[in-house]
N, C-alpha and C positions, 0 to 999 in steps of 0.2 A: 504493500500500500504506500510505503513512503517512494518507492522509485515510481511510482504511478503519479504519485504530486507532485514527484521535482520535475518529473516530465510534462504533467500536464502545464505548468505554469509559463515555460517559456511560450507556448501557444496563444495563451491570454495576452501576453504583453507583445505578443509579433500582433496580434488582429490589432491589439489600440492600437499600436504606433504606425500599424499601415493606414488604418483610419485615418489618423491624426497627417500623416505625409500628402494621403488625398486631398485633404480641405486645405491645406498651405502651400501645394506643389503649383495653383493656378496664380494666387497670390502674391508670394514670392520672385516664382521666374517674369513675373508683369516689368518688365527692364524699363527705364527712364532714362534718355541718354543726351546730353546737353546739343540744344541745337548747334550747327556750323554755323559762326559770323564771319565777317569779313566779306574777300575778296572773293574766297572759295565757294560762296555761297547757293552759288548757282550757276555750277559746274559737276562735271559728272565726279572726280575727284574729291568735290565734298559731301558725295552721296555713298560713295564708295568706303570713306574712311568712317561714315556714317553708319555703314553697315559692317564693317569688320569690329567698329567700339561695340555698337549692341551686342554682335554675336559673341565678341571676345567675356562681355558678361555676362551673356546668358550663360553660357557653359561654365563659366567661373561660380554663378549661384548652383547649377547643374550638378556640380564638385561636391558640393558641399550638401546638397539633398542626399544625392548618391548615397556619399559616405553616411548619411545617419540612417539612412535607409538600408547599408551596410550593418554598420552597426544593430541595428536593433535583430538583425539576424543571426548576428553573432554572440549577443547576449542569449538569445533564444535557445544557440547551438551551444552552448558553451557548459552545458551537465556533459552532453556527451564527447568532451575534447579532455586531449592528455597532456596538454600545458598545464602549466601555473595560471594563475591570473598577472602574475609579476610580465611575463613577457606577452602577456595579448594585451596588457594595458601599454610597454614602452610602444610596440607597435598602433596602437591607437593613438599614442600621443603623438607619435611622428605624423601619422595621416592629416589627424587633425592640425597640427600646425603647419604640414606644407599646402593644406587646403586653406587655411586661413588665409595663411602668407604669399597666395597667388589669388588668392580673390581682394585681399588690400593692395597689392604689387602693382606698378603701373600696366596698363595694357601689354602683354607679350601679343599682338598684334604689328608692334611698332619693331619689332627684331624682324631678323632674317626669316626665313622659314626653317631652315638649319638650328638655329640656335633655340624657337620656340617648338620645334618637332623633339629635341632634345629636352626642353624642361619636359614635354607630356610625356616621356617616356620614364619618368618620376609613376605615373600612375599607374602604368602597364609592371614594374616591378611590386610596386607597392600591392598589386594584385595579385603576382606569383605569390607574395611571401603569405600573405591573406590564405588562398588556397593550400599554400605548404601546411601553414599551422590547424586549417581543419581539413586536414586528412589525404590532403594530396590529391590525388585521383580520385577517390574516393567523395571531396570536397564538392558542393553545391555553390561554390559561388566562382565556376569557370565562366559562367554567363556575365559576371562583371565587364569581360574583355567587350564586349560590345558597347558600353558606352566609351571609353576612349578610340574605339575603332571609329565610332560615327562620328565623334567628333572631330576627329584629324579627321577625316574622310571630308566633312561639310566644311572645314575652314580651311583645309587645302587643295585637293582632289586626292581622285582614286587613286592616283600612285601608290600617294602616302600613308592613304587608309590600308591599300595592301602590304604596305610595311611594316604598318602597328599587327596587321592580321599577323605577319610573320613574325614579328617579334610574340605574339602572342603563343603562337606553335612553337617557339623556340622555349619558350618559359614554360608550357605544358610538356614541352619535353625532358628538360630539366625536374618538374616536376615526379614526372615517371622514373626517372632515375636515380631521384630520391625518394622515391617510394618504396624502396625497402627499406629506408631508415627509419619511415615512419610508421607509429603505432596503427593498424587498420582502426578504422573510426566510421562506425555507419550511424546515417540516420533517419529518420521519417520519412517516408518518400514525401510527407504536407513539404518536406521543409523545401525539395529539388522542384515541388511544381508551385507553390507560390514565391519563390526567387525568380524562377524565368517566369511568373505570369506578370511580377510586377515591374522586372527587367524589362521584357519586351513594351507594357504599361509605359514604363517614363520615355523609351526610346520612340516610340508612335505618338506620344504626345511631342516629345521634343521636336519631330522631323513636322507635324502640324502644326507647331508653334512658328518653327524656324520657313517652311512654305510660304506660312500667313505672312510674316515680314516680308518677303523676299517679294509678295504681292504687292503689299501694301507699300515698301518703296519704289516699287515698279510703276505703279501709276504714281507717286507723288515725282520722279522721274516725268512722265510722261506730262504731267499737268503744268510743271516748270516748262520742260521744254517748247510749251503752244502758248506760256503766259507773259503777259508783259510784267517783269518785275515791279514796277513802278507802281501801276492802278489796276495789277490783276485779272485785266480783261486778256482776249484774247491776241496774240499781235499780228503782225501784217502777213506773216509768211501762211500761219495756219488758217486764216481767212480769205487770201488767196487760192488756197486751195478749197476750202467748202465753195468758194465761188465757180470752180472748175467744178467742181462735182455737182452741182446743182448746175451749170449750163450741160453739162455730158446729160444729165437727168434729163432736162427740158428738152431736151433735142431729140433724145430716144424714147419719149413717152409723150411731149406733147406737154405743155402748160408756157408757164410767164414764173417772173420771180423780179425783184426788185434791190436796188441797193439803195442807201442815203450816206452821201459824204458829207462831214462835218467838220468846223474847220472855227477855233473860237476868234473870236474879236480881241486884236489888238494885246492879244496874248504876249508880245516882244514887249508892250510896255511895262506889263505886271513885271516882269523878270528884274528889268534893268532900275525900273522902279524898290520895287519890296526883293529882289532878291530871288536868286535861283529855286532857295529852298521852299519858298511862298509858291513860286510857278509850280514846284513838284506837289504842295497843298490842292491848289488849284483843280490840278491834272486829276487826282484820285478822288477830289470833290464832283467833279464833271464826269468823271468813270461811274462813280456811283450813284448819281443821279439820272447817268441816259439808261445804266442798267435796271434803276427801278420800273423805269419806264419803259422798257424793252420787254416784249413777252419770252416766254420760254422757249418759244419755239422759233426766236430772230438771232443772229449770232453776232454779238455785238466783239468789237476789236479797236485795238490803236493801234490807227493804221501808219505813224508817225509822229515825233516832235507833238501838236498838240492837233492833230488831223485824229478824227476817229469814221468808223467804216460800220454798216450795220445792213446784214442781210436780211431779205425777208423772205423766205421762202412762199409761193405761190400766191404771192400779193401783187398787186395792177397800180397802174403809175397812181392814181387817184387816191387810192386807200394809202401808200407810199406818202404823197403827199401831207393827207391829214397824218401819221404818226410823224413825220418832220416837224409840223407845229407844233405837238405835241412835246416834242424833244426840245425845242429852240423857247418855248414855252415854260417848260419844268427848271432849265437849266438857268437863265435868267430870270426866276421868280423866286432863286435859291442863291442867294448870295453866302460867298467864302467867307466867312468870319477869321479876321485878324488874329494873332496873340492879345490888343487892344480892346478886343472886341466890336471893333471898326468893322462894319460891311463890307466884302468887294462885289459889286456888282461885277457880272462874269457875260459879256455876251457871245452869241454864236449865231455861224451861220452856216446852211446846209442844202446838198443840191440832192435832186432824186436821177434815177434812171432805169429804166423797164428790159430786162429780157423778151421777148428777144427785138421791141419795137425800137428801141434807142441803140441797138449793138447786138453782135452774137458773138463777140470773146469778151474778155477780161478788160483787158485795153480798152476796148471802145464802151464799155460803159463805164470802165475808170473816168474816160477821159470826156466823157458828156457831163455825169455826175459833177466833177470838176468847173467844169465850166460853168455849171449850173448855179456851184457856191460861191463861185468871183463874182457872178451877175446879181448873188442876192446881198453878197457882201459890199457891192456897192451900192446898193438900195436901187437894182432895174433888174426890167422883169425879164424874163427869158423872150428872145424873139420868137416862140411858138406858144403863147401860152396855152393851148389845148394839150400842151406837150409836160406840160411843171405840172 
């Protein structure tokens, strides 16, 4: 009866603590990692080192779940092991403090790939010796080698993941070789199928964690690159293109579509006036006020210095028209307020142009549209007005 308790107990305390690793493991690896300023800002390089600090600590907290998730299996196993407790504790203290001491350490990110392939092979021993002392071959926690295997694998490639593999068969060889030194040690088969159910657990979370990121800066990539830093809209190059893609559309299926070019008043004064930094006030004051006013379904962009460009998909010179008012309307009825508090009245002006009645490329409704806005910008009307 008494080896029926001492064995049933480590059972009890492996459920809570695997409990307790599930409700903290989402928590925890949730990484927070200081935005890129500067120059770097919006460039692929500052997206990149972007994502090598996150991953460099997600796997740094990764470390440290592992190991107590190690741990509590080891307390578990440990009626049926032929150590002392003196040498499973120096070996725990080692773990734990090179796991501390690389989750405080600056990013190994920033080294070679040489010299941080070399610190993780810290963890591929640290795991032989783990196995040596419960039991060798015999030992349930050869499944550890997959977390350091995936993780060099994901932060440098496959090479090197097949390198920790072999360093890993090289240490199970080892192993076997000192398996006749070691005491046979059997135990639970609970213990060989909930280690690899909760191994394989952290490693499918990890590789869905680390996917999710790898998406989610992929479009924050994708969204910089179509955006204008300044006022957030669209810029010239990617609205260029919706424009081509809605004449290819209208050509092959038949309809109309519209553009409005806008172009503010006397915007060179405000600059030389109040200052560059007041004109960049301005810019993202007028971005977000034509955007209120733009539907969802119109694709507004800056198409320039202080020019802005706005499609309308399957709208007629006429309706085009009234949303121009509208625009030139909103934007001058909302004045930039100073540091002072001082008003700046902001004016604008803005020309229309119809696929396919005013052009059927790019250019030539650029360049009607255009024309359209110097004729209102000098207060005269278009020589067609059936055509404005």
């Amino acid at each position: 009866m008494k080896m029926i308790r001492q064995r049933a107990f480590p059972f009890v305390g492996l459920n809570q603590g695997l409990v307790k690793i599930g409700n903290e493991l989402p928590k925890f690896t949730r990484t927070i990692i200081p935005v890129v300023e500067g120059a770097d800002r919006y460039t692929y390089r500052s997206y990149e080192l972007k994502r090598r600090r996150k991953m460099s600590l997600y796997f740094k907290r990764l470390r440290l779940i592992y190991l107590l998730f190690c741990l509590l299996f080891l307390m578990a196993a440990y009626p049926y092991l032929h150590y002392s407790w003196t040498v499973i504790t120096i070996v725990l203290v080692v773990a734990v403090g090179y796991s501390v001491l690389r989750y405080f350490w600056q990013s190994d990110q920033g080294y070679s790939r040489s010299r941080a392939f070399c610190l993780d092979l810290i963890d591929y021993f640290l795991i032989g010796i783990l196995i040596y002392l419960t039991g060798g071959l015999k030992s349930f926690f050869f499944g550890a080698y997959a977390i350091p295997i995936m993780a060099t694998t994901v932060r440098f490639n496959i090479r090197a993941g097949l390198c920790g593999f072999s360093i890993a068969i090289a240490l199970t060889g080892l192993n076997a070789l000192a398996d006749c030194f070691v005491t046979t040690t059997y135990f639970p088969p609970l213990y060989y199928l909930l280690f690899a159910l909760g191994t394989m657990i952290i490693v499918i979370f990890s590789i869905g964690r680390l996917v999710e990121d790898e998406l989610n800066l992929s479009t924050e990539i994708y969204h910089t690159s179509v955006t204008d830093p300044l006022t957030g809209l669209f810029h010239g190059a990617y609205i260029y293109e919706r424009i081509k893609e809605e004449i290819s559309r209208c050509a092959r299926e038949g309809g109309h579509f519209a553009i409005i070019f806008l172009d503010l008043d006397r915007f060179k004064e405000i600059n030389d006036r109040h200052g560059h930094l007041i004109g960049d006030g301005v810019l993202r004051h007028v971005a977000a006020t034509l955007q209120n006013v733009a539907r969802s379904s119109e694709t507004l962009a800056r198409y320039g210095g202080d020019e802005f460009l706005l499609l309308l998909p399957g709208t007629e010179l006429n309706e085009a028209g009234k949303t121009l008012q509208r625009l030139v309307q909103a934007v001058e009825s909302q004045p930039y307020n100073l540091d002072d508090g001082i008003p700046l009245w902001i004016g604008i002006s803005g020309g229309t142009a119809e696929y396919p009645g005013d052009g059927q490329s790019l250019e030539q409704l650029l360049q009607v549209a255009d024309q359209k806005m110097y004729w209102a910008k000098r207060g005269c009307y278009w020589p067609s007005p059936a055509s404005f």
